[in-house]
MARLUMLO-557962 format. One record per residue (C-alpha): residue in one letter; x, y, z. Coordinates in steps of 0.1 Angstrom, whole numbers, padded with zeros to 4 digits. Each point is the difference from the previous one (the first is absolute). Example, Ala and Ser with C-alpha at 12.3 -4.5 7.8 and 13.67 -1.06 7.14 Angstrom:
REM MARLUMLO-557962
+----+-------+-------+-------+
| aa |    c1 |    c2 |    c3 |
+----+-------+-------+-------+
|  a |  0123 | -0045 |  0078 |
|  s |  0014 |  0034 | -0007 |
+----+-------+-------+-------+
***
This chain:
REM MARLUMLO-557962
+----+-------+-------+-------+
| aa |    c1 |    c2 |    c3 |
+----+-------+-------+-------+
|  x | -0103 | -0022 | -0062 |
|  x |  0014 |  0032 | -0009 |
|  x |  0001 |  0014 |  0038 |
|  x |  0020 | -0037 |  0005 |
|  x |  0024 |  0010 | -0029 |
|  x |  0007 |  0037 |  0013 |
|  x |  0004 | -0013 |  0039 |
|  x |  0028 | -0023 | -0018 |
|  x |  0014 |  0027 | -0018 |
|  x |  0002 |  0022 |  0035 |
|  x |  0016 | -0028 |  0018 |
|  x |  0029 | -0005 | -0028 |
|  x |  0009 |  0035 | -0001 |
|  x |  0001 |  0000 |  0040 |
|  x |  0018 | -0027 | -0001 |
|  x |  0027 |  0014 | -0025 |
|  x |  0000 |  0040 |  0014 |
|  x |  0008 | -0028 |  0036 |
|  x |  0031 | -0016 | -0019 |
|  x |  0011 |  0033 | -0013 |
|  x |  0000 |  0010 |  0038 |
|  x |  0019 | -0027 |  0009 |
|  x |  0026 |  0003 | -0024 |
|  x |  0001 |  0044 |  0004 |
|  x |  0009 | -0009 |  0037 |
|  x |  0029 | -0023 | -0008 |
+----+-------+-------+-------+
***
């Protein structure tokens, strides 16, 4: 469960360093 709640935790801040990317590039 715990390993389940860190993999989400990982994908959000991907997710979120991906959007700050985005907006950096504009």
């Amino acid at each position: 469960m715990q390993v389940k709640l860190q993999i989400k935790e990982i994908k959000q801040d991907l997710r979120q360093t991906n959007m700050g990317h985005i907006a950096n590039a504009f």
